[in-house]
TIVO-586737 format. One record per residue (C-alpha): x, y, z; residue number from 1. Coordinates in Angstrom, 3 decimals. Example, Ala and Ser with C-alpha at 12.3 -4.5 7.8 and 13.67 -1.06 7.14 Angstrom:
// TIVO-586737
<node><x>12.300</x><y>-4.500</y><z>7.800</z><num>1</num></node>
<node><x>13.670</x><y>-1.060</y><z>7.140</z><num>2</num></node>
//
This chain:
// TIVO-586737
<node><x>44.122</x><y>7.867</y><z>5.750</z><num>1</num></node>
<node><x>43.719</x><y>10.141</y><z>8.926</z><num>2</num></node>
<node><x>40.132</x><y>11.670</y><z>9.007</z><num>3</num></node>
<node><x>37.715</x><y>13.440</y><z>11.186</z><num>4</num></node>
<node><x>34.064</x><y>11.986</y><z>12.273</z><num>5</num></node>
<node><x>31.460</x><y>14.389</y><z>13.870</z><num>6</num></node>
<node><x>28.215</x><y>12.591</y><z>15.218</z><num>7</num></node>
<node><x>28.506</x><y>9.373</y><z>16.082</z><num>8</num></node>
<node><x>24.807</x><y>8.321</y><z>15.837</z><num>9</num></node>
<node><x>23.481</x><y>4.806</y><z>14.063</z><num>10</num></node>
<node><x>25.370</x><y>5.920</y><z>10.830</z><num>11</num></node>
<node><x>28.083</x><y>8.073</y><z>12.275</z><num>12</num></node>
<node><x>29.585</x><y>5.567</y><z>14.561</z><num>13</num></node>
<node><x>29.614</x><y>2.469</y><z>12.096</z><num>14</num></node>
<node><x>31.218</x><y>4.632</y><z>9.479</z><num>15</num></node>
<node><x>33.872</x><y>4.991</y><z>11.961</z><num>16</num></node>
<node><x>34.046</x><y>1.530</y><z>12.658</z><num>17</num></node>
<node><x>34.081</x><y>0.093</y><z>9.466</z><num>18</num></node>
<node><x>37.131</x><y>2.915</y><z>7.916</z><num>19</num></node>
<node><x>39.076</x><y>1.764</y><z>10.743</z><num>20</num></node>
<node><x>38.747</x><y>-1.978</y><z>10.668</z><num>21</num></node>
<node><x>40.282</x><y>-1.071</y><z>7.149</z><num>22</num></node>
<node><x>43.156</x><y>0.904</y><z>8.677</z><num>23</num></node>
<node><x>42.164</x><y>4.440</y><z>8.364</z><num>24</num></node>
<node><x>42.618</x><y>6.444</y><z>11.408</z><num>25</num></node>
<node><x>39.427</x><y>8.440</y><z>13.312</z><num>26</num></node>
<node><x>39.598</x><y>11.033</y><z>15.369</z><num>27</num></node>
<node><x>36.016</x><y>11.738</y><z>16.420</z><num>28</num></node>
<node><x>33.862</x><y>13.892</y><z>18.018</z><num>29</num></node>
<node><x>29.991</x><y>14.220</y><z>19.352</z><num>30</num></node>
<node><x>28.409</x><y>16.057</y><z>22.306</z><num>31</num></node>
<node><x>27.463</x><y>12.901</y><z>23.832</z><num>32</num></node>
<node><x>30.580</x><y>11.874</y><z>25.753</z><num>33</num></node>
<node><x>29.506</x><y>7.936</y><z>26.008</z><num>34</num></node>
<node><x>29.507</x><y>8.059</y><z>22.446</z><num>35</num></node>
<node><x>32.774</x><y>9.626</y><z>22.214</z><num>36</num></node>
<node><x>34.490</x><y>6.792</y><z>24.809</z><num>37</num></node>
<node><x>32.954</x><y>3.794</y><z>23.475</z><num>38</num></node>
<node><x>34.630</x><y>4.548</y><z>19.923</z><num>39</num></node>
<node><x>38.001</x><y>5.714</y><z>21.399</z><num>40</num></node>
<node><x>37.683</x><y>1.419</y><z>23.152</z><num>41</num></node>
<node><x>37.475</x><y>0.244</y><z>19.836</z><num>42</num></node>
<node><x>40.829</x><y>2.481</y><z>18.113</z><num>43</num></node>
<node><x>39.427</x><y>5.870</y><z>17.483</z><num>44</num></node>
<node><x>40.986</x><y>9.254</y><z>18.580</z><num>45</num></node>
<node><x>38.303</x><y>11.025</y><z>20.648</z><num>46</num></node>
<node><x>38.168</x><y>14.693</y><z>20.730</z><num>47</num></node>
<node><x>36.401</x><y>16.833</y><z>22.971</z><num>48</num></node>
<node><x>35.543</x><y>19.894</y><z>20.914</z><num>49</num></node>
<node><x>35.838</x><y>20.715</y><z>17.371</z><num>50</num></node>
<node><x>38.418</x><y>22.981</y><z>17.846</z><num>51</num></node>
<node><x>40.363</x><y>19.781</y><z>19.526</z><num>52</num></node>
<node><x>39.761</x><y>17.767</y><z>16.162</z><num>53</num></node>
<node><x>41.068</x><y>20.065</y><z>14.150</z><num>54</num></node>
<node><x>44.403</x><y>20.389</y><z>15.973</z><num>55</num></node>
<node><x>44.502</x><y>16.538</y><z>15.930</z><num>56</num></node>
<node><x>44.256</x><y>16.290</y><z>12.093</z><num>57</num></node>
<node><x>47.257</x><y>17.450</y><z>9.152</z><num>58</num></node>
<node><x>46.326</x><y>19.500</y><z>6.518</z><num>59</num></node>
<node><x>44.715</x><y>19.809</y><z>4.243</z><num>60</num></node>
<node><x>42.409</x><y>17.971</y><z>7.086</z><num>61</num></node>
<node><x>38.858</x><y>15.999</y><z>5.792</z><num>62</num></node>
<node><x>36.251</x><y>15.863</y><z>8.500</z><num>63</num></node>
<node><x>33.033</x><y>14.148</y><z>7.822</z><num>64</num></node>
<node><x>29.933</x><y>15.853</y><z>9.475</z><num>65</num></node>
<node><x>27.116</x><y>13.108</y><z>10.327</z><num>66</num></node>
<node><x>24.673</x><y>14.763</y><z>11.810</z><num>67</num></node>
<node><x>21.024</x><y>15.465</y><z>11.543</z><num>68</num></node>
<node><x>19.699</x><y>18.418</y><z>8.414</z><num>69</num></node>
<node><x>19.378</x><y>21.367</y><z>9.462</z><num>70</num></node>
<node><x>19.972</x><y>24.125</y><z>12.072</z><num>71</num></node>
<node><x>22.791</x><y>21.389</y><z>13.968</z><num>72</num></node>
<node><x>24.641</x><y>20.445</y><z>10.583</z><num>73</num></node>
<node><x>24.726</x><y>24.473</y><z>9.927</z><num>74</num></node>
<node><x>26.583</x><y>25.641</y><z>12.931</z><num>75</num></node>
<node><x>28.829</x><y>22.986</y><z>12.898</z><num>76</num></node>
<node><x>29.681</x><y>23.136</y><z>9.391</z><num>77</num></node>
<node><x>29.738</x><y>27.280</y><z>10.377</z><num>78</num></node>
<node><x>31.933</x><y>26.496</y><z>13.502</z><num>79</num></node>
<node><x>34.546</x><y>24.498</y><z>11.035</z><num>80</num></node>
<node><x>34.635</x><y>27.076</y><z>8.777</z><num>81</num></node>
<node><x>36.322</x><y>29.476</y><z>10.935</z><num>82</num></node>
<node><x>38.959</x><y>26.662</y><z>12.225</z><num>83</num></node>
<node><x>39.845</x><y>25.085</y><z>9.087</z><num>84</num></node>
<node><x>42.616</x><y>26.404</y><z>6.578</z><num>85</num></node>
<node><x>42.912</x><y>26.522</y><z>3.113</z><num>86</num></node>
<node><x>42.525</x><y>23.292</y><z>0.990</z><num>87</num></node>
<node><x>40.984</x><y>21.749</y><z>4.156</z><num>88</num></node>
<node><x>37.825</x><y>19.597</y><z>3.170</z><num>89</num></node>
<node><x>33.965</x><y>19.384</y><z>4.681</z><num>90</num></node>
<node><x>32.496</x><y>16.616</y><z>3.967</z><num>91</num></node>
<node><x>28.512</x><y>16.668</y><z>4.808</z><num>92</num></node>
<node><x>27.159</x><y>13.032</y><z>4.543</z><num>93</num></node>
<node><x>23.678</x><y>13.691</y><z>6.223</z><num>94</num></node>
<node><x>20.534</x><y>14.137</y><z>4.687</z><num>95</num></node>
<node><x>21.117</x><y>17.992</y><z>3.873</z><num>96</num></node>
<node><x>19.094</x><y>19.820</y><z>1.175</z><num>97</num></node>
<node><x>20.983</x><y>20.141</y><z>-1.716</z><num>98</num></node>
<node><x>20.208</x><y>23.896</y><z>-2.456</z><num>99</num></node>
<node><x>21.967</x><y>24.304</y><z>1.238</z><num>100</num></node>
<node><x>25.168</x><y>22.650</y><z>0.026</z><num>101</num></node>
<node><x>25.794</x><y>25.136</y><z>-2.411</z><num>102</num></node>
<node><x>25.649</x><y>27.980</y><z>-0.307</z><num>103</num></node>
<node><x>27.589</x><y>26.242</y><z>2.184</z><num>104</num></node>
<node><x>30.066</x><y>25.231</y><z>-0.921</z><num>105</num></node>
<node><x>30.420</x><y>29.089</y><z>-1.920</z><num>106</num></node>
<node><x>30.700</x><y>30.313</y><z>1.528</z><num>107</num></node>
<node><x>33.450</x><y>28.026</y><z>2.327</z><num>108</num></node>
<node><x>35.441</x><y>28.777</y><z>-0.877</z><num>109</num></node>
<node><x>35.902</x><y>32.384</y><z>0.309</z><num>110</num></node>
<node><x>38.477</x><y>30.959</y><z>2.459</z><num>111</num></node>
<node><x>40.201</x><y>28.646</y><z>0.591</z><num>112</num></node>
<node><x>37.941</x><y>25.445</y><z>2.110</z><num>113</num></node>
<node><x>36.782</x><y>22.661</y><z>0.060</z><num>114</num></node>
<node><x>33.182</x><y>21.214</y><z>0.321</z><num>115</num></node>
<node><x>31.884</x><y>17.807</y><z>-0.377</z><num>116</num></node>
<node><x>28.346</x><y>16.393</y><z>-0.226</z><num>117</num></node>
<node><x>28.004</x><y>13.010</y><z>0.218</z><num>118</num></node>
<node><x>24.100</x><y>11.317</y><z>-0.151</z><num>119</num></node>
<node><x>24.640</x><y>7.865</y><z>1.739</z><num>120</num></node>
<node><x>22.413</x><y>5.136</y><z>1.566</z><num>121</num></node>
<node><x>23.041</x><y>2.339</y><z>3.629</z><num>122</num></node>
<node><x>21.401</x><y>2.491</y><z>7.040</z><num>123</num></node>
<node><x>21.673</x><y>0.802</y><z>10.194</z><num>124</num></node>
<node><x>23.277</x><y>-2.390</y><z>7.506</z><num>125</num></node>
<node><x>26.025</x><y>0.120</y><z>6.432</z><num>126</num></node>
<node><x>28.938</x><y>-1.672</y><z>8.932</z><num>127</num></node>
<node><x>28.838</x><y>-5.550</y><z>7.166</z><num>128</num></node>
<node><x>26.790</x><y>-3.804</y><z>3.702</z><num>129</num></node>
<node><x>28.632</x><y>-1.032</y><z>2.920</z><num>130</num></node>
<node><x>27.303</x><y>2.316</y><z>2.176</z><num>131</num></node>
<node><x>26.001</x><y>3.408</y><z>-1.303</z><num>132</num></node>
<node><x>26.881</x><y>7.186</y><z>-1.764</z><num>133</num></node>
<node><x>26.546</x><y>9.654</y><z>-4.060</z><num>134</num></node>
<node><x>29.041</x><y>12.495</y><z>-4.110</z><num>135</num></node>
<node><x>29.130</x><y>16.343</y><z>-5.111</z><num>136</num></node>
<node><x>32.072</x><y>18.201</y><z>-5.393</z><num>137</num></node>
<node><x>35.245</x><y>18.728</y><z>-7.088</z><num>138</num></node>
<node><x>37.034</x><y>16.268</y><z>-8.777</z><num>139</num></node>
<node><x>40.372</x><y>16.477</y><z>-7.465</z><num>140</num></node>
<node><x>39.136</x><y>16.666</y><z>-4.331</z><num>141</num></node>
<node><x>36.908</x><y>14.144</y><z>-4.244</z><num>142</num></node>
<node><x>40.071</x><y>11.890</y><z>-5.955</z><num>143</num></node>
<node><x>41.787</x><y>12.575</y><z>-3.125</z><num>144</num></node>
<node><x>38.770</x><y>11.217</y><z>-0.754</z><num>145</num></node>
<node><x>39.058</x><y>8.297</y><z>-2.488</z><num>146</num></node>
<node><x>40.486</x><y>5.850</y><z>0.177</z><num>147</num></node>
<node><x>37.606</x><y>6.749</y><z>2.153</z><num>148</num></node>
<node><x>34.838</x><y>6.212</y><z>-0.279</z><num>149</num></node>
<node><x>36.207</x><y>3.088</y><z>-1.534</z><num>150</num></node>
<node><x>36.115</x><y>1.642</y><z>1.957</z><num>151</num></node>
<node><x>32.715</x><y>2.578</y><z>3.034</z><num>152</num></node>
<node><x>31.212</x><y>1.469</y><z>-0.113</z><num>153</num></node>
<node><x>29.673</x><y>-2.242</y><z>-0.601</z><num>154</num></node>
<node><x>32.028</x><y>-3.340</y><z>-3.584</z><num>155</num></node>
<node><x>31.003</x><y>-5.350</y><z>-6.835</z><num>156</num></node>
<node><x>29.631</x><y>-8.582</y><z>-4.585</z><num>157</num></node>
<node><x>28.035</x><y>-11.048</y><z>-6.342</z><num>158</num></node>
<node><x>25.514</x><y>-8.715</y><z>-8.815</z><num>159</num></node>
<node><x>25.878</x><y>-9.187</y><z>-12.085</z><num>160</num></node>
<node><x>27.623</x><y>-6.907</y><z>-14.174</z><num>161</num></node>
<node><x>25.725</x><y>-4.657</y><z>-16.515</z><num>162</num></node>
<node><x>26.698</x><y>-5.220</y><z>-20.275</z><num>163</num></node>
<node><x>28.441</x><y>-1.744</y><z>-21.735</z><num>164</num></node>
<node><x>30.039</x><y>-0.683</y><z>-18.827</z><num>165</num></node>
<node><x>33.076</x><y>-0.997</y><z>-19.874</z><num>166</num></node>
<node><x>34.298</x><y>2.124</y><z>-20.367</z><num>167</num></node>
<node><x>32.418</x><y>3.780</y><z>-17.848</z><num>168</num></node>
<node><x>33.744</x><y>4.832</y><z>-14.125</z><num>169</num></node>
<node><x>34.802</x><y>2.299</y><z>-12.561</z><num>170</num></node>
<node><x>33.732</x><y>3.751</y><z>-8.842</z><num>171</num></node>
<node><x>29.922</x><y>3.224</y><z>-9.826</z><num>172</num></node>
<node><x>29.967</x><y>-0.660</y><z>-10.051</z><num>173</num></node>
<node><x>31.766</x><y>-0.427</y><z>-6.792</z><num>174</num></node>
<node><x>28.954</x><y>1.463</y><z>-5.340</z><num>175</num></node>
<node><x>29.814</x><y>5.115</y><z>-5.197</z><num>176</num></node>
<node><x>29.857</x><y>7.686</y><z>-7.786</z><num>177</num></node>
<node><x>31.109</x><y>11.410</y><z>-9.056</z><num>178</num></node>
<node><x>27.655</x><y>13.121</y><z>-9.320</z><num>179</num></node>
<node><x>28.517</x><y>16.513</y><z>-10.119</z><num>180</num></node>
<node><x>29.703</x><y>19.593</y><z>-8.230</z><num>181</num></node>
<node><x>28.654</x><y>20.172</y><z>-4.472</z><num>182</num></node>
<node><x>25.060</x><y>19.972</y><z>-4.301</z><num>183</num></node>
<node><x>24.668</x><y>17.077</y><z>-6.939</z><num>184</num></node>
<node><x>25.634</x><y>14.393</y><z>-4.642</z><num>185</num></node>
<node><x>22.790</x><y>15.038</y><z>-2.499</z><num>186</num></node>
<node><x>20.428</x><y>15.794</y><z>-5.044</z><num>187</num></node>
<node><x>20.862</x><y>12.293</y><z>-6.495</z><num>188</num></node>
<node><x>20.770</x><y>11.106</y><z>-3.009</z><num>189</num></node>
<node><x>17.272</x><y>13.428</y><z>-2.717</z><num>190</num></node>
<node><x>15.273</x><y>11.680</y><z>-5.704</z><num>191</num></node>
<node><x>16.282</x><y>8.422</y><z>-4.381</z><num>192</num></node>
<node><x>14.613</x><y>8.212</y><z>-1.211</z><num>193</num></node>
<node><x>11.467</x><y>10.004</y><z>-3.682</z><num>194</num></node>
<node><x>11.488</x><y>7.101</y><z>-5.497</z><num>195</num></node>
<node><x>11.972</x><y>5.166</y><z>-1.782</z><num>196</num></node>
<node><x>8.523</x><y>6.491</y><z>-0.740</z><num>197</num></node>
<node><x>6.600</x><y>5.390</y><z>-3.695</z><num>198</num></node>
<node><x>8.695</x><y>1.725</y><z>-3.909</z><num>199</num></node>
<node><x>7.459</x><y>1.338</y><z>-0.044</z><num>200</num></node>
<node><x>4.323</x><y>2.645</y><z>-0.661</z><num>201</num></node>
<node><x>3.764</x><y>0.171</y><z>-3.400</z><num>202</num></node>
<node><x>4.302</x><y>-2.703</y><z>-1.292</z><num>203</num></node>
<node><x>2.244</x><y>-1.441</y><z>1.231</z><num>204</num></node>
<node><x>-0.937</x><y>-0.421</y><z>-0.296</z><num>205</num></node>
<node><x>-0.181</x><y>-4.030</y><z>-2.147</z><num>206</num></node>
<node><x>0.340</x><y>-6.063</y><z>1.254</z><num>207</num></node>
<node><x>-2.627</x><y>-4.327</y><z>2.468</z><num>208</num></node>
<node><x>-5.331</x><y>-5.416</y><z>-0.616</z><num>209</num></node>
<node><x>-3.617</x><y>-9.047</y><z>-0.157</z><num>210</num></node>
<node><x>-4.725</x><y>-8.916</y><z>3.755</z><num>211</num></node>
<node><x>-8.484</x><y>-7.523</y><z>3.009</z><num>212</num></node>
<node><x>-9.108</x><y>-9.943</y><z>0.480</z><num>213</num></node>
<node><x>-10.639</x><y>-11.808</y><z>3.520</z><num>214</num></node>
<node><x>-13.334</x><y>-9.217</y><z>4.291</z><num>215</num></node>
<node><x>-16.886</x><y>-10.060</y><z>5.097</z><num>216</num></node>
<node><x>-17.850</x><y>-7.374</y><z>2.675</z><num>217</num></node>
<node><x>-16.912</x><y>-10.027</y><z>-0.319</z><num>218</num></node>
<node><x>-18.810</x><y>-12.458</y><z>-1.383</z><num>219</num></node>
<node><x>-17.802</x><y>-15.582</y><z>0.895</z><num>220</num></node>
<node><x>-16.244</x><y>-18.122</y><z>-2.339</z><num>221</num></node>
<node><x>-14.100</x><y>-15.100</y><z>-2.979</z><num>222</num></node>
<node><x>-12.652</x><y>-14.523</y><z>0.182</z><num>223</num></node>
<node><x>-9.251</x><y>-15.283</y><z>0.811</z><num>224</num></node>
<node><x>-6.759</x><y>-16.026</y><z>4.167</z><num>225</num></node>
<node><x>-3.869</x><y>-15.460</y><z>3.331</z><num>226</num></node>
<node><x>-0.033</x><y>-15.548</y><z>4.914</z><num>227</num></node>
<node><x>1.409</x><y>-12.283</y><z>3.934</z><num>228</num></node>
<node><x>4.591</x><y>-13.932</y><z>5.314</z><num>229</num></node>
<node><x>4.751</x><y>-16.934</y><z>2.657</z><num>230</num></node>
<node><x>3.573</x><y>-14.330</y><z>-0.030</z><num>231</num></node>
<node><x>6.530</x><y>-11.995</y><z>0.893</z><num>232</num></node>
<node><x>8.690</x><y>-14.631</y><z>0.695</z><num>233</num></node>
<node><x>7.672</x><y>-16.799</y><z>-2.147</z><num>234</num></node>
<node><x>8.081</x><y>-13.279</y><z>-4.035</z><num>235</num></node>
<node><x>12.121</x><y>-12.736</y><z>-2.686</z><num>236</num></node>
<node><x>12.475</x><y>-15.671</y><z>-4.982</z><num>237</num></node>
<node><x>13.088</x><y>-14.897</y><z>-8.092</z><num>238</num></node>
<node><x>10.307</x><y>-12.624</y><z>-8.628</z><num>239</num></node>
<node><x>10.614</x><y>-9.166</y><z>-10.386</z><num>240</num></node>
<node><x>9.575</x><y>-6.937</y><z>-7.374</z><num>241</num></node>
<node><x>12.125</x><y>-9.015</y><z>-5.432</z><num>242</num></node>
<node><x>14.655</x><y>-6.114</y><z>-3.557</z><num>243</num></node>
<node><x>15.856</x><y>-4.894</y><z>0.001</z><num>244</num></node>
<node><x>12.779</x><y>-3.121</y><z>0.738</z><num>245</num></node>
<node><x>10.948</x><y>-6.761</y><z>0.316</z><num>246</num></node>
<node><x>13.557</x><y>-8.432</y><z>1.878</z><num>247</num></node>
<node><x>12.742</x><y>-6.669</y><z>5.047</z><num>248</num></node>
<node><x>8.828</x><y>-6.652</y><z>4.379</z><num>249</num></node>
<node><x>9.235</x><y>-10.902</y><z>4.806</z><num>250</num></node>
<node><x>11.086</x><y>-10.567</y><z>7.946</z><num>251</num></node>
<node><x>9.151</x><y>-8.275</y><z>9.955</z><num>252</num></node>
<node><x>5.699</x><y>-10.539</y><z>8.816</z><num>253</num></node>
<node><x>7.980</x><y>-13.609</y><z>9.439</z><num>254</num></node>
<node><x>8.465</x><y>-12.128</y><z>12.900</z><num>255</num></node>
<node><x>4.812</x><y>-11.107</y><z>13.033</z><num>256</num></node>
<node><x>2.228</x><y>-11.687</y><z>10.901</z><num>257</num></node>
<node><x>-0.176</x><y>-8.075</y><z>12.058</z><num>258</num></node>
<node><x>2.647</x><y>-6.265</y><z>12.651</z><num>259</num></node>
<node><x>1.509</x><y>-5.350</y><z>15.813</z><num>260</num></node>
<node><x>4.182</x><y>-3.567</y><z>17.411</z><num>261</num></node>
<node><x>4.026</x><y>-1.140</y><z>14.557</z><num>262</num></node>
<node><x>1.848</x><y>1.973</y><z>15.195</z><num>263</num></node>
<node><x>1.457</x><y>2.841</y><z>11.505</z><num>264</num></node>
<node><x>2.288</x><y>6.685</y><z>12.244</z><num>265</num></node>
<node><x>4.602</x><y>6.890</y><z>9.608</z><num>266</num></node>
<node><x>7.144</x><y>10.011</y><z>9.464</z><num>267</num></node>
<node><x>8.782</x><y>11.528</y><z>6.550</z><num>268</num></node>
<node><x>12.479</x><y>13.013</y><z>6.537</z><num>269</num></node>
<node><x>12.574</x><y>15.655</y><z>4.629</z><num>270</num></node>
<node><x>13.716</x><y>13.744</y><z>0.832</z><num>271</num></node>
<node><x>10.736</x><y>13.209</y><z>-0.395</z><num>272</num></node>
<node><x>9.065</x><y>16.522</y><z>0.376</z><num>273</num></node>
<node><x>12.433</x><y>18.356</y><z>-1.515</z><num>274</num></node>
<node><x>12.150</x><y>15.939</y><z>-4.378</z><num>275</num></node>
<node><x>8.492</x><y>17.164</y><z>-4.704</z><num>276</num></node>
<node><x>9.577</x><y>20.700</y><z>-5.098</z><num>277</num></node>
<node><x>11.689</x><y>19.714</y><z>-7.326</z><num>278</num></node>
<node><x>9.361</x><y>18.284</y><z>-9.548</z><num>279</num></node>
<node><x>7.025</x><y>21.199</y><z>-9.571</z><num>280</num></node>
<node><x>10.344</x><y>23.530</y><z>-9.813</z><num>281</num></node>
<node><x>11.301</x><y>21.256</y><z>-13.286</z><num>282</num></node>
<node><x>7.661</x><y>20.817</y><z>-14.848</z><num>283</num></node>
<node><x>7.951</x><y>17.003</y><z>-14.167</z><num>284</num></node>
<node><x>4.920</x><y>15.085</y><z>-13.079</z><num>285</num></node>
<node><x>5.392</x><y>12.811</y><z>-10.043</z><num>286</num></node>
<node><x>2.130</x><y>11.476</y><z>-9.137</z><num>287</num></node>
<node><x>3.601</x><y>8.065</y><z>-7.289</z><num>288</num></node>
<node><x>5.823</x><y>10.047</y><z>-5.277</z><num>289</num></node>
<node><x>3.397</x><y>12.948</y><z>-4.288</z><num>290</num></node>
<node><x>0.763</x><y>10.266</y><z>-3.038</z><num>291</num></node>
<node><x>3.346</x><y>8.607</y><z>-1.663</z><num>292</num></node>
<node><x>4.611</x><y>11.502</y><z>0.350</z><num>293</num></node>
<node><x>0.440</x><y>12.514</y><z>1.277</z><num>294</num></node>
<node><x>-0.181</x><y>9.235</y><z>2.382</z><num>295</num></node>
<node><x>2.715</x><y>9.672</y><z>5.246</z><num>296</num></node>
<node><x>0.645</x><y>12.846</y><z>6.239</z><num>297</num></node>
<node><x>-2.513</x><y>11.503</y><z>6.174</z><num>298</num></node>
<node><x>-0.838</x><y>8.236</y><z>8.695</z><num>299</num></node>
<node><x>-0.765</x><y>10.456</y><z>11.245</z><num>300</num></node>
<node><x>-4.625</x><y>10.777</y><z>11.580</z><num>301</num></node>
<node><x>-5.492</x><y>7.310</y><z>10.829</z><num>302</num></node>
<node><x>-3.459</x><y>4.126</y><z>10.130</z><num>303</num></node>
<node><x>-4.189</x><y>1.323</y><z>8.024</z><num>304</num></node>
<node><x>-2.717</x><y>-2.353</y><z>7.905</z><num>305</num></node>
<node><x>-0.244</x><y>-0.547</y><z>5.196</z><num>306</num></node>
<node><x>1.114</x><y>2.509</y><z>7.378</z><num>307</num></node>
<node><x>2.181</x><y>-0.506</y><z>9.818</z><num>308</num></node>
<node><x>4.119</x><y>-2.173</y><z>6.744</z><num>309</num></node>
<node><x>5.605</x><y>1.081</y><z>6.051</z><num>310</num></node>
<node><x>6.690</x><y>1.352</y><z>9.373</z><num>311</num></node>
<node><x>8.130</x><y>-1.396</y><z>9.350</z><num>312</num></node>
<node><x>10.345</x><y>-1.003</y><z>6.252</z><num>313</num></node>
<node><x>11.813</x><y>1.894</y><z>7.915</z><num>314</num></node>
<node><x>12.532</x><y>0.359</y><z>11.201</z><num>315</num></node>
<node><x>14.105</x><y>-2.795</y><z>9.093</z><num>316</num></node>
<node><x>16.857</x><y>-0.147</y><z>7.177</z><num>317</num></node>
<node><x>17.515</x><y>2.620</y><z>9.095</z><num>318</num></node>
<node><x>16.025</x><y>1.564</y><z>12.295</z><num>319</num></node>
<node><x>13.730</x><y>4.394</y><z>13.035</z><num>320</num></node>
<node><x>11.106</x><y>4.042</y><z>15.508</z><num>321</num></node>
<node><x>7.708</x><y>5.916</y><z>14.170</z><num>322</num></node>
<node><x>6.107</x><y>7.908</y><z>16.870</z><num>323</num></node>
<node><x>2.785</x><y>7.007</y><z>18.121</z><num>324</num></node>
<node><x>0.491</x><y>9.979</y><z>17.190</z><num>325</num></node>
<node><x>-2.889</x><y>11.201</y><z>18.732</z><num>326</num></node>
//
């Protein structure tokens, strides 16, 4: 399948990689013209404006936006609207706010263009992993997107199989699903990375009790030294809290110990304040996530031992590097 690629960032480019070492064709676009050549090297077609993309792509077209939320993501997805044609296909895979994809979604539909969110978890791991994604939109059109999703997305691998799925979409245990109409992909996508913050914040707070329990303010036979490293590991096996998010806990201690090259300045992306208004919006309660999201505010007065573990979950999956603050 022949399909469009705007921003070629961390996630961007390795989608691009990975649909094409499956045979898909890219043509691909960013503003950065490096980013553009390197990827036409490795196969891709490069275009140098959007308006070059589109002539380089058969309808009814499908050009995947990857590009930051907000004000960027809205012109270009503006910008496309005026060059696409009927039956022609957005797809938004950022981190966009869901309430934004369906005005986006009705706006487009004026003129005959079809709109698909697409909430993809997978990081900077997304090339060997795969990418996890939840989609909004229509169904025939996301059938048609199929090809696509089934590349980028991890497979069955070796977990288990869940009893009673049997006559359930098939596309889930593969590691994608049908959420709902445009704006449900993302919401699903939204909630996650709530329930991100809290996971992470769990295991920081916890890490962080584990590390204090050798403080002169205890009485001396309780005190405690331990290696955060061993614990984190000896937990990856086999334990319940065993996941990703641990996974990468052990190797940044592994790598070292105080986490020292971690400022503990942790910054939030936008999820887990939305999924907080949604909450209050529904009547649900969310007190994990809502400390969980206050905590990342109050990191960037004062850092503890578990800001720095926090910080380092997020450079482990999606690579971010946490500014240094005041």
């Amino acid at each position: 399948m022949r399909i469009g690629l705007i921003g070629l960032g961390r996630m961007g480019g390795n989608i691009a990689r990975r649909l094409m070492r499956n045979d898909h064709e890219c043509v691909v676009f960013d503003t950065n013209e490096e980013a553009r050549a390197t990827l036409a090297k490795e196969g891709a077609v490069a275009a140098d404006s959007l308006k070059d993309m589109v002539s380089k792509l058969e309808s009814p077209r499908g050009i995947w936006v990857m590009l930051p939320a907000g004000e960027i993501t809205e012109n270009t997805i503006g910008e496309l609207g005026e060059l696409l044609d009927k039956d022609d296909i957005v797809i938004d895979g950022g981190n966009t706010y869901y309430k934004d994809d369906i005005r986006r979604a009705k706006k487009l539909a004026e003129k005959g263009v079809q709109y698909v969110d697409v909430g993809t978890s997978g990081g900077v791991w997304g090339l060997e992993r795969g990418y996890c994604m939840m989609i909004g939109g229509k169904e025939s059109v996301v059938k048609h997107l199929d090809p696509i999703f089934a590349t980028l997305a991890p497979g069955i691998g070796d977990i288990e199989r869940t009893p009673g799925r049997e006559d359930r979409d098939p596309r889930v245990e593969q590691g994608y699903m049908h959420a709902g109409p445009p704006g449900a992909g993302h919401f699903v996508k939204m909630v996650h990375n709530g329930i991100e913050y809290g996971l992470m914040q769990a295991f920081a707070e916890g890490f962080d009790i584990l590390r204090n329990k050798q403080s002169e303010a205890l009485p001396e036979d309780q005190r405690f030294s331990l290696d955060l490293a061993d614990v984190a590991e000896v937990w990856r096996r086999g334990s319940v809290v065993s996941s990703w998010l641990l996974d990468l806990t052990a190797s940044a201690l592994a790598k070292a110990p105080t986490l020292e090259d971690f400022s503990g300045y942790v910054n939030d992306s936008g999820e887990g304040r939305w999924t907080i208004e949604a909450a209050i919006e529904e009547a649900v309660p969310a007190n994990v996530l809502t400390s969980a999201l206050y905590t990342r505010f109050r990191s960037r007065q004062e850092h503890t031992f578990a800001e720095r573990v926090l910080s380092a979950m997020r450079f482990g999956f999606g690579g971010h590097v946490e500014g240094k603050g005041k």
